[in-house]
C-alpha positions in Angstrom: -167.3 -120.3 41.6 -164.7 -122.0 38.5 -161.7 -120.9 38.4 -161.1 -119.8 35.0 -158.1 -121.5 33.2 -155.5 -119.6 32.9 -154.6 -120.9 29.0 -158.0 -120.8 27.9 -157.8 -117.2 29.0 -154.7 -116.6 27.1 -156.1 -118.2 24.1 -159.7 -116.4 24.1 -157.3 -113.1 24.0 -155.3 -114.3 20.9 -158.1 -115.0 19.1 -160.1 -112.3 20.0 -156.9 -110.0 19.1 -156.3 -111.9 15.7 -160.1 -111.7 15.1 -160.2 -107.8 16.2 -157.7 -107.2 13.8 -158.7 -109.0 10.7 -162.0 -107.4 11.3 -160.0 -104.0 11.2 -158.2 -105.0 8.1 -161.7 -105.8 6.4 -163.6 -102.6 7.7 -161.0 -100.4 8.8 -159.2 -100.3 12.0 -161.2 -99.2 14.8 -159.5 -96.2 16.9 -159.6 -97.6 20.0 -156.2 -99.4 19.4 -155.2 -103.2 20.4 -157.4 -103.1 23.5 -160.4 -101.8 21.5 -159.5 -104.6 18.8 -159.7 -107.1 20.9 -162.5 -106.6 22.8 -163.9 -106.3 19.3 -162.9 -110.0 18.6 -164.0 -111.4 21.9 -167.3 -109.7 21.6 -167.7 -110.4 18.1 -166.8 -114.0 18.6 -170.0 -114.3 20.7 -171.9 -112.5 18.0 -170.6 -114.2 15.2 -171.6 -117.5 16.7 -175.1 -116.6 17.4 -175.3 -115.1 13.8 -174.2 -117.6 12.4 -176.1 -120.2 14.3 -179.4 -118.2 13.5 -178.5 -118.7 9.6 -177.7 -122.5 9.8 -174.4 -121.8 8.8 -171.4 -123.8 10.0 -168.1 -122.9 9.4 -165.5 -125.7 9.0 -161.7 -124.4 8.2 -160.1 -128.2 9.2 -159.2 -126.7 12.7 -161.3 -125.3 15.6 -159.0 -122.2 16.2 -159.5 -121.3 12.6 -162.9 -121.6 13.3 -162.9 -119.6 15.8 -161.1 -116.8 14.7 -163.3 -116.5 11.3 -166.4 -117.0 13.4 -165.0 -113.7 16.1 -163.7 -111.8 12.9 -167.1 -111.9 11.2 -168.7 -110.8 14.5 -166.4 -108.4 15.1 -167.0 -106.9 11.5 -171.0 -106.4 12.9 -169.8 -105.1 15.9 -167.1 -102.1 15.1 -169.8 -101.6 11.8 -172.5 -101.2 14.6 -170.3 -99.1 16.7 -169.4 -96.5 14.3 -173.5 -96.1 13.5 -174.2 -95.8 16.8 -171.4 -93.6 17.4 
């Protein structure tokens, strides 16, 4: 078993975070708070990739945290949209 690296930890919670809470700004903010936001962003970082690998679409902002963070804030707008459906 890796050992997960302890700054690419800290940095998958930023972005999710920042991601989580742009989504929230585009959608409304989740009630489930910073946590909640978060986890939002982290989750919709892995759906926003495969979304927007499935469309062909590649976002380039000049810098791969940018990308990141618009990829996990357009996958976390699916996934606190899906959440409050299902919810």
């Amino acid at each position: 078993m890796n050992k997960i690296d302890t700054t690419a930890l800290v940095m998958m919670l930023i972005i999710g975070a920042i991601a989580g809470y742009l989504a929230g700004i585009l959608v409304g903010h989740p009630k489930w708070g910073l946590i909640g936001s978060i986890v939002a962003g982290i989750i919709g970082g892995v759906v926003g990739g495969w979304l927007l690998n499935a469309a062909r679409i590649n976002i380039n902002l000049g810098h791969p945290i940018a990308n990141s963070i618009a990829t996990g804030a357009i996958g976390a707008v699916v996934v606190i949209v899906l959440a409050r459906i299902l919810g």
